[in-house]
C-alpha positions in Angstrom: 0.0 0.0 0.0 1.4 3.0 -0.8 1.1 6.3 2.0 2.3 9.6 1.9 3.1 10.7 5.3 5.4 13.9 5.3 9.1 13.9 6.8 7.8 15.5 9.7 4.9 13.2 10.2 7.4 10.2 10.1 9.5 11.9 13.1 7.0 10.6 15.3 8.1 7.1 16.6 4.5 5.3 16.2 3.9 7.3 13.3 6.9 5.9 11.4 5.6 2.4 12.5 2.1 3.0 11.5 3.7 3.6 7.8 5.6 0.5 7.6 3.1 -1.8 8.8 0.9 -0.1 6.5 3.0 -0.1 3.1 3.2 -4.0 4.1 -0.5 -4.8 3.1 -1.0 -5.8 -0.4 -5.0 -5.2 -0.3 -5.6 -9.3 -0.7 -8.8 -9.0 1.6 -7.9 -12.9 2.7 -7.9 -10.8 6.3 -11.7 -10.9 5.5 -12.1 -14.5 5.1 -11.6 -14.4 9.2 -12.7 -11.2 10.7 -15.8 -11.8 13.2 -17.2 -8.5 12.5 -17.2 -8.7 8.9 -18.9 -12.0 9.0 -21.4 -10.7 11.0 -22.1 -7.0 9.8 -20.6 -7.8 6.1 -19.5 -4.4 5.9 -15.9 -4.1 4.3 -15.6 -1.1 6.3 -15.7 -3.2 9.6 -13.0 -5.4 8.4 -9.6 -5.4 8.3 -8.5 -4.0 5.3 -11.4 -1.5 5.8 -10.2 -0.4 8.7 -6.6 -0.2 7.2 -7.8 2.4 4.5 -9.7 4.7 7.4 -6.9 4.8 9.6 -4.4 5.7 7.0 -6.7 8.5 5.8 -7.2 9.5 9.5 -3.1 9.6 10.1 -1.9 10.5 6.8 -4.0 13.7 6.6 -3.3 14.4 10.6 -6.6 15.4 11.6 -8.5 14.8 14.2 -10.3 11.2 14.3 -14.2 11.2 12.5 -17.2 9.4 13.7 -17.7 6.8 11.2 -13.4 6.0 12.0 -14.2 5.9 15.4 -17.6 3.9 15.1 -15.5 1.3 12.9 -12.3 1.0 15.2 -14.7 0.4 18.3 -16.3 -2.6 16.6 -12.7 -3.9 16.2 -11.9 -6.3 18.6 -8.7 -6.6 18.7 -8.8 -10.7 18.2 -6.1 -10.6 15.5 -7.5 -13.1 13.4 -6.7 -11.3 10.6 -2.7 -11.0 11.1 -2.7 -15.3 11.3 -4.4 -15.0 8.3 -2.1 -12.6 6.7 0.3 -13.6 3.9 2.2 -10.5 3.6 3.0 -10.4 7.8 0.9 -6.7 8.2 1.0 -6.5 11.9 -2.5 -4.9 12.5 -2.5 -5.1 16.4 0.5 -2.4 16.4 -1.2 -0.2 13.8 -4.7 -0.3 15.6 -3.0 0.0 18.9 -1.8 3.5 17.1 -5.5 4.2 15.7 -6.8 3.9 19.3 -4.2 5.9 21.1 -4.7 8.9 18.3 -8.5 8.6 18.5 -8.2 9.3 22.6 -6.5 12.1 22.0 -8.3 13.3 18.9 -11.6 12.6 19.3 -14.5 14.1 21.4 -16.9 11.4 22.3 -20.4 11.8 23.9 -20.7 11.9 27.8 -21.8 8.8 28.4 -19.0 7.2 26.1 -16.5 9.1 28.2 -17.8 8.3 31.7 -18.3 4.4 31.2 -14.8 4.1 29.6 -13.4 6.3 32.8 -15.0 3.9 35.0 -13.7 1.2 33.4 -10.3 2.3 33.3 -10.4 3.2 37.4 -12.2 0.3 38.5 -11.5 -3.1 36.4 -7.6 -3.0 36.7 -7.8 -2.4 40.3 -8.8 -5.4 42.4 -10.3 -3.9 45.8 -12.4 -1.6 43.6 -13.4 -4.2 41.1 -14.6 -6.6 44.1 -17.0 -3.4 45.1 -18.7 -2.7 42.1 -19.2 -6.3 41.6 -21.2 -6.3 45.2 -23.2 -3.6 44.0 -24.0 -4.9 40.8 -24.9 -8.3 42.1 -27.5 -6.3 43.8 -28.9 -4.7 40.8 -28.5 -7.8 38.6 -32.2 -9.1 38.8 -33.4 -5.6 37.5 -30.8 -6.1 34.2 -34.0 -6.9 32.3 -36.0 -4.4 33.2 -33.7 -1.2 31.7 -35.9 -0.4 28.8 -34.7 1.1 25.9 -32.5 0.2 22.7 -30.2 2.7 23.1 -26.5 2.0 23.5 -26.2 3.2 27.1 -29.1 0.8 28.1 -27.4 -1.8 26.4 -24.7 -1.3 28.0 -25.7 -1.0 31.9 -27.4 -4.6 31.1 -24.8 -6.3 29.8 -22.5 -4.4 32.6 -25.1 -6.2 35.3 -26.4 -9.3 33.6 -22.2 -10.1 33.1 -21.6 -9.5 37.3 -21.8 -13.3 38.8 -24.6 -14.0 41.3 -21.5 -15.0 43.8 -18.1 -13.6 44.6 -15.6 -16.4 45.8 -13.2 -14.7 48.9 -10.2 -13.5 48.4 -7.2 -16.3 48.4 -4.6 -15.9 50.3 -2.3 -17.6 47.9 -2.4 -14.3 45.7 -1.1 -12.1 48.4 2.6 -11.0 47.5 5.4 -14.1 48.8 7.3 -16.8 47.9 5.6 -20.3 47.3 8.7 -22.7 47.5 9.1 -25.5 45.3 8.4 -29.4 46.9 11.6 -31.5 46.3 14.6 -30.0 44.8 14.2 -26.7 43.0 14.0 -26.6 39.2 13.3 -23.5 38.5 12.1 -20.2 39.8 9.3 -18.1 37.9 7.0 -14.8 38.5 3.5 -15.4 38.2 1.0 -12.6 37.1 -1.8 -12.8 39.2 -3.9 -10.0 37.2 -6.6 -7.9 38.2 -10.0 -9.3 37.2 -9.1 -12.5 37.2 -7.6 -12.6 41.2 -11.3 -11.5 41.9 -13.6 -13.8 39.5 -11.6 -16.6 40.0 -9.0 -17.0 42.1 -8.7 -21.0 41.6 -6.7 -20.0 38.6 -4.4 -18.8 40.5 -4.7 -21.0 43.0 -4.3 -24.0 40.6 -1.4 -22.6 39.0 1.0 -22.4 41.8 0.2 -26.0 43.2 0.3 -27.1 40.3 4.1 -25.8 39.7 5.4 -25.9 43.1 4.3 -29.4 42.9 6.7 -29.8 39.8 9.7 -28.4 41.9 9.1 -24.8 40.6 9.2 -22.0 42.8 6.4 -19.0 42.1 7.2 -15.5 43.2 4.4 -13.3 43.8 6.0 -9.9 43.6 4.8 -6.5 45.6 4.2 -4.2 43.8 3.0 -6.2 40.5 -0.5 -5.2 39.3 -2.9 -5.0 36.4 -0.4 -5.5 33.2 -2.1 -2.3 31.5 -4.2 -4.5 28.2 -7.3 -3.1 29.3 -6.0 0.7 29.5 -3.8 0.1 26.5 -6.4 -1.3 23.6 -8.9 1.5 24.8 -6.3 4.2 23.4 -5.2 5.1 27.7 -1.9 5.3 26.5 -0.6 6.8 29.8 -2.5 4.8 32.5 -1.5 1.6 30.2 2.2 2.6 30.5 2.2 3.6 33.9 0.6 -0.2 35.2 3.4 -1.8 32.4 6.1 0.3 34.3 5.3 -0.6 37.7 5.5 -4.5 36.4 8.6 -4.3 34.2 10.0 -2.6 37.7 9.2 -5.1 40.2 10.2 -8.4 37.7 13.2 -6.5 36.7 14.5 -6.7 40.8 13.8 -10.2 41.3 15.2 -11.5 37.7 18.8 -8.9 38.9 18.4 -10.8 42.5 17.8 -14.5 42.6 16.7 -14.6 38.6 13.9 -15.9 37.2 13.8 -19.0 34.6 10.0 -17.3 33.3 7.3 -14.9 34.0 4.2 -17.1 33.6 0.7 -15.6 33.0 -2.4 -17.9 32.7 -4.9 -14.9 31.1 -3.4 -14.9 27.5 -4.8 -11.2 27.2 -2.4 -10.3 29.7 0.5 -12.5 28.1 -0.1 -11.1 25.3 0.2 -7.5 26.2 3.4 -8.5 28.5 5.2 -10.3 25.8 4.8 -6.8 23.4 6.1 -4.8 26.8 9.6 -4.7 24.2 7.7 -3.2 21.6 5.8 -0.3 23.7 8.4 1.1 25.8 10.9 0.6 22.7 11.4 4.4 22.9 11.6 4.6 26.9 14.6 4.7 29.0 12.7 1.2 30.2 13.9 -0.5 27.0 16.1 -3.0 27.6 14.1 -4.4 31.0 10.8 -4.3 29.1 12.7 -6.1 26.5 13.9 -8.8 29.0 10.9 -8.9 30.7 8.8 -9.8 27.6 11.6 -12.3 26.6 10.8 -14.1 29.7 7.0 -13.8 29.8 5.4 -17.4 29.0 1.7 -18.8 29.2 1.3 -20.9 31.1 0.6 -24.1 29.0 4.3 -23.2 27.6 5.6 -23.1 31.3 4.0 -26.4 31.8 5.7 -28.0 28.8 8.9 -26.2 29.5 8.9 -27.8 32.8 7.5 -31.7 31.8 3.9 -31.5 33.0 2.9 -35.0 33.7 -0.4 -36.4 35.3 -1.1 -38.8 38.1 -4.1 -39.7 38.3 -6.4 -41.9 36.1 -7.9 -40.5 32.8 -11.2 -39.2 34.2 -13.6 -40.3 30.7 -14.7 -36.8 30.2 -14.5 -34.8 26.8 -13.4 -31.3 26.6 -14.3 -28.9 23.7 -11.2 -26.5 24.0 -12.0 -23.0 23.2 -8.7 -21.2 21.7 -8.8 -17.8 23.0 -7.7 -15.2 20.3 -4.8 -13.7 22.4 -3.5 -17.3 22.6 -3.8 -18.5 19.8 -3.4 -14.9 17.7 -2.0 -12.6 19.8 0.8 -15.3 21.0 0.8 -18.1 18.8 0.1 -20.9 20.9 -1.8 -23.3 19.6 -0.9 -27.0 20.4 0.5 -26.8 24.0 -3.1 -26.6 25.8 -4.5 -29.7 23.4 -1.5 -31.5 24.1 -1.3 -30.5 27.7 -5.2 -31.3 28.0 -5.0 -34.8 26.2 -1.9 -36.1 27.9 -3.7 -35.5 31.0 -6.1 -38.3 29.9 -9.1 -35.5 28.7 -10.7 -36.8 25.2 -10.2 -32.8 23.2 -12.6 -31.7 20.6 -11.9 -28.2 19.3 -15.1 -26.2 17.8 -15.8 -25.3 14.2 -14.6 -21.7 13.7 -12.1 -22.1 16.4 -10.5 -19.2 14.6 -13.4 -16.8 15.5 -13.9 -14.7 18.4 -16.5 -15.4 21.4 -17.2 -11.9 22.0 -15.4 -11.5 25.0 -12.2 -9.5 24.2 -11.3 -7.8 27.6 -13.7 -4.8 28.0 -15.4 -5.7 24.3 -18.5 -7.6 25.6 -19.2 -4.0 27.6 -18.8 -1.4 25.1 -20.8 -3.2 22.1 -22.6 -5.9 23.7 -25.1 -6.5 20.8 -22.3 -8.0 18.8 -20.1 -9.7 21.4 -23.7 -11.4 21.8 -24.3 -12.5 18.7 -20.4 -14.1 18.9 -21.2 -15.6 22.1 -23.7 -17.5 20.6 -22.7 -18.4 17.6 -19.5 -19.7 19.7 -21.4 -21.6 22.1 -23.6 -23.0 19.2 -20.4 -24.7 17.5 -19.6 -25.5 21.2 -22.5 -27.7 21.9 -22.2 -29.3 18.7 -19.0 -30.9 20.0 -21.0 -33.1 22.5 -18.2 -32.3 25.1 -18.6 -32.5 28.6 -16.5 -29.4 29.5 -15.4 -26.5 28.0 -11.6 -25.3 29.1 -9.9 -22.3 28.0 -6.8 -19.7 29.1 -8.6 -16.6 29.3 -10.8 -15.4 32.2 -12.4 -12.8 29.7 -13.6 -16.0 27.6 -14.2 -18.3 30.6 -16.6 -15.3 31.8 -18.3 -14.6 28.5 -19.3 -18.2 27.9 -20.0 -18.9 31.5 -23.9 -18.9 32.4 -25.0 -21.8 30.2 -25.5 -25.8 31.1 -22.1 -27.1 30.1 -19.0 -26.5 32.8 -16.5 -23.6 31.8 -13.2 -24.3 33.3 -9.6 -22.8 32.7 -7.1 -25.3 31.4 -4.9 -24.9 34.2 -7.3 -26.3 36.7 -8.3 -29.1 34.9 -3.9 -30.0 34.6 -3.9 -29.5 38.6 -6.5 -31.8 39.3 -5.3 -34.7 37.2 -1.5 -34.2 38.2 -3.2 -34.6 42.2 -5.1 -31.3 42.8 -8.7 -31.0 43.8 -11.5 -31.0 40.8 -11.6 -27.9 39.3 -15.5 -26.1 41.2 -17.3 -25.9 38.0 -16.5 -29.5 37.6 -16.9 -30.9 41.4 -20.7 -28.7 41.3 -21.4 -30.4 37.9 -20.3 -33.9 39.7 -22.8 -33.4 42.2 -25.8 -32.1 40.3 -25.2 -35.2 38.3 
């Protein structure tokens, strides 16, 4: 594709990466073929090499962002579909990333736009204020149907309450900043990322994660001063907020890997992993450079931790079926594909994997909240090729996805809990309550 950005334009670090990534695409349209929003809407604009062409014009001609640009861009979610389907490599995460950071800065959206995406920036990356909001939606959450209205806002406040569970599980004690030491002889030493969200939804993830490890003679440091790894901020264009919670990480690993070292950094929600492993790429102009480098050189989901250190079960095949559900920052955003199915059947699970594993549920961090009517229509066309499996279980790496398909008959469970529980842990709660009903 060929641009026309003007010397001074291309001073600008992300502009000058914008323009590469963008003379990269040859206009092919295979990104198409795979885009969830184009299958649904079938409007070139909301696909991929739509979305190419608006941003370009947006950032070639320097002005500030449209409504129709913006309206597009929001329905992106970011699943990156379209860069494994890519033949010519265009990396669309970094250039959208771009689009979304410009349009914050750019664009003036209506009130209620503004205030939702402000509370969602203080509150969701923020445990102790997360776990509030979710009491007092869980109050409210019977009323979701009763919002009238079509409008977006309404929309909104009842996915906002009919996504808040009906129970909160306590906090663990196992998240809390320390040192779990390995059983045996040490084999390694990793970080673990216990996230935001995720420590309050479901803390068994975290939970499962470091007895499963410890249990393989790894030792799992849970540092201070780690929090939320910034994706949430970052792919809603809060450049600053994103880069101050990425900073405060890259700070913390950065002592321990100087002190006793680390042999990973291992997160178990791949939207997180995914934004930690590209640390490199967005501080590659900040005096941070070489430790967010290192830091995203060590950053490993977990299903690669768990291969890197010889998972192995020890219990009996339990005769169950899982339909695994391939979140997109796994298998897009990071490339892993084959370590959870291997992980999953070596454990003794039977694994079916979902027509369209390639498309999106819907979920996509803070997606499902800003345009529920599509991330609906995902869900269940996700859940439909789901059933279809005849699986017991579904199992995925992602809270966001574990969350969006929860709420239905069949058991949502994160891959790492159903690996503990066949190498000696306790059944995974979704599983155990599914037991019992049975």
């Amino acid at each position: 594709m060929q641009t026309h950005f003007s010397p001074e334009q291309l001073q600008d670090p992300d502009t000058r990466e914008s323009n590469g990534i963008l003379r990269t695409c040859v206009h092919c349209g295979f990104c198409t073929a795979t885009c969830p929003t184009f299958l649904l809407l079938g409007d070139e604009l909301d696909s991929p090499r739509g979305r190419i062409y608006l941003i370009k014009d947006m950032l070639e001609g320097g002005k500030p962002a449209t409504e129709e640009v913006v309206r597009h861009v929001d329905r992106c979610l970011s699943c990156l579909s379209c860069m494994t389907t890519c033949p010519s490599g265009v990396n669309y995460m970094h250039l959208v990333d771009h689009a979304r950071r410009y349009i914050e800065e750019t664009y003036d959206r209506p009130w209620h736009e503004r205030a939702l995406r402000r509370v969602l920036s203080g509150v969701l990356p923020y445990p102790k204020r997360f776990r509030a909001a979710l009491a007092g939606a869980r109050l409210g959450r019977p009323l979701a149907g009763l919002i009238p209205g079509a409008h977006v806002l309404a929309q909104r406040m009842r996915a906002m309450l009919r996504l808040a569970p009906g129970a909160l599980p306590p906090p663990s004690p196992m998240q809390a900043p320390q040192v779990h030491r390995a059983e045996g002889e040490r084999r390694g030493r990793v970080a673990l990322l216990t996230g935001c969200a995720q420590q309050v939804l479901a803390p068994s993830i975290n939970e499962a994660t470091i007895r499963l490890l410890t249990r393989m003679g790894i030792e799992v440091v849970i540092t201070r001063e780690q929090g939320c790894c910034g994706a949430l901020d970052h792919h809603m264009g809060q450049h600053d907020p994103a880069m101050r919670l990425a900073r405060a990480n890259i700070a913390t690993w950065s002592r321990e890997i100087e002190g006793e070292g680390l042999d990973g950094i291992v997160i178990n929600t791949s939207g997180c992993g995914t934004t930690v492993k590209d640390y490199g790429f967005m501080f590659r102009t900040e005096p941070e450079a070489e430790a967010a480098a290192r830091v995203a050189g060590l950053a490993m989901d977990v299903s690669e931790a768990l291969v890197k250190f010889g998972y192995a079960p020890s219990r009996e095949a339990p005769g169950l079926t899982v339909a695994y559900h391939a979140a997109c920052s796994l298998q897009h955003g990071q490339r892993v594909t084959a370590a959870p199915k291997q992980l999953l059947t070596r454990a003794g699970f039977a694994v079916k994997e979902p027509a369209e594993p390639h498309i999106c549920c819907g979920s996509a961090g803070t997606y499902n909240l800003l345009q529920p009517e599509i991330a609906g229509q995902l869900r269940a066309r996700k859940l439909g090729n789901i059933e279809r499996t005849g699986a017991d279980l579904i199992a995925a790496g992602n809270i966001g996805c574990l969350t969006q398909l929860a709420g239905d008959r069949m058991p949502v469970v994160h891959t790492v809990e159903l690996l503990d529980w066949m190498a000696g842990g306790p059944a995974p709660p979704a599983v155990a309550a599914a037991q019992r009903a049975a």
